[in-house]
C-alpha positions in Angstrom: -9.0 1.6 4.8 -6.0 3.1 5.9 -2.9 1.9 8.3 -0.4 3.2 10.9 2.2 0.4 11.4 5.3 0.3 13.3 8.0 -1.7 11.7 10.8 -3.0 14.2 14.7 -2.7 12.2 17.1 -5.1 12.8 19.0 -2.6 14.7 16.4 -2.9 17.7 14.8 0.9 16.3 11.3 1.2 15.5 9.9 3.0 12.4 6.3 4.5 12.2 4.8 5.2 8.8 1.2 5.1 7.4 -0.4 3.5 4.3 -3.2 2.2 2.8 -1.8 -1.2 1.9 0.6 -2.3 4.5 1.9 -5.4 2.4 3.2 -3.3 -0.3 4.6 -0.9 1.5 6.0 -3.4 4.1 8.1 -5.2 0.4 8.9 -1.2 -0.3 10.5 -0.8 2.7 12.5 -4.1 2.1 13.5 -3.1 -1.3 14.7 0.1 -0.1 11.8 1.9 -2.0 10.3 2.7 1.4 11.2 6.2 3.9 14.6 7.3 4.0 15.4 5.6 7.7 14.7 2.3 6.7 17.4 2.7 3.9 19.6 2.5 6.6 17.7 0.7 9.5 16.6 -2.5 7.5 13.3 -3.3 8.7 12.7 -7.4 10.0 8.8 -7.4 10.8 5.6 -5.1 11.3 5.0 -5.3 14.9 2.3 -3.3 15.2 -0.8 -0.9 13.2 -4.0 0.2 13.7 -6.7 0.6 10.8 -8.2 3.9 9.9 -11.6 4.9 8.2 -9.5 8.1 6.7 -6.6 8.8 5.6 -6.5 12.0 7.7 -7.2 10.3 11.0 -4.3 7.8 10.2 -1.6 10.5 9.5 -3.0 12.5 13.3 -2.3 9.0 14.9 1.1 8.5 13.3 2.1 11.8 14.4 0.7 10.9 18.0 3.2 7.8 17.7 5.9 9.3 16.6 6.0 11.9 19.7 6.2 8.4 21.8 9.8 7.7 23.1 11.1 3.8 22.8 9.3 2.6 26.2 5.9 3.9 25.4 5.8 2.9 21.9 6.4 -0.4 23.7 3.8 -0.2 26.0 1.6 0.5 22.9 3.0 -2.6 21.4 1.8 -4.5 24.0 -1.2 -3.8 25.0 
């Protein structure tokens, strides 16, 4: 199974990623082992994901997300 999350920094910004264990990459991004943003945006909490079948379909839909401004990746969030 694999994962699109959205990680919420403790600036306010959101980060979008995809993995196929969302714990440990959750502790990478923590430990700065994670994408270059969240180096510098420490991430607080996944706020959102989705699960996948294939690891294809999950990196189409985190590219879909990532073309999202702030206010529809909230919308996303809460529905």
């Amino acid at each position: 199974m694999y994962f699109v999350y959205i990680l919420e920094c403790i600036d306010g910004s959101y980060y979008t990623g995809s993995t196929n264990d969302i714990t440990k990459r959750f502790k990478n991004h923590i430990n700065g082992k994670g994408g270059r943003y969240t180096r510098s945006h420490k991430p607080i909490k996944v706020i959102y994901k989705e699960n996948f079948k294939t690891k294809s379909d999950a990196l189409k839909r985190e590219v879909q997300i990532k073309k999202l401004n702030k206010k529809e990746k909230l919308i996303l969030i809460n529905t």
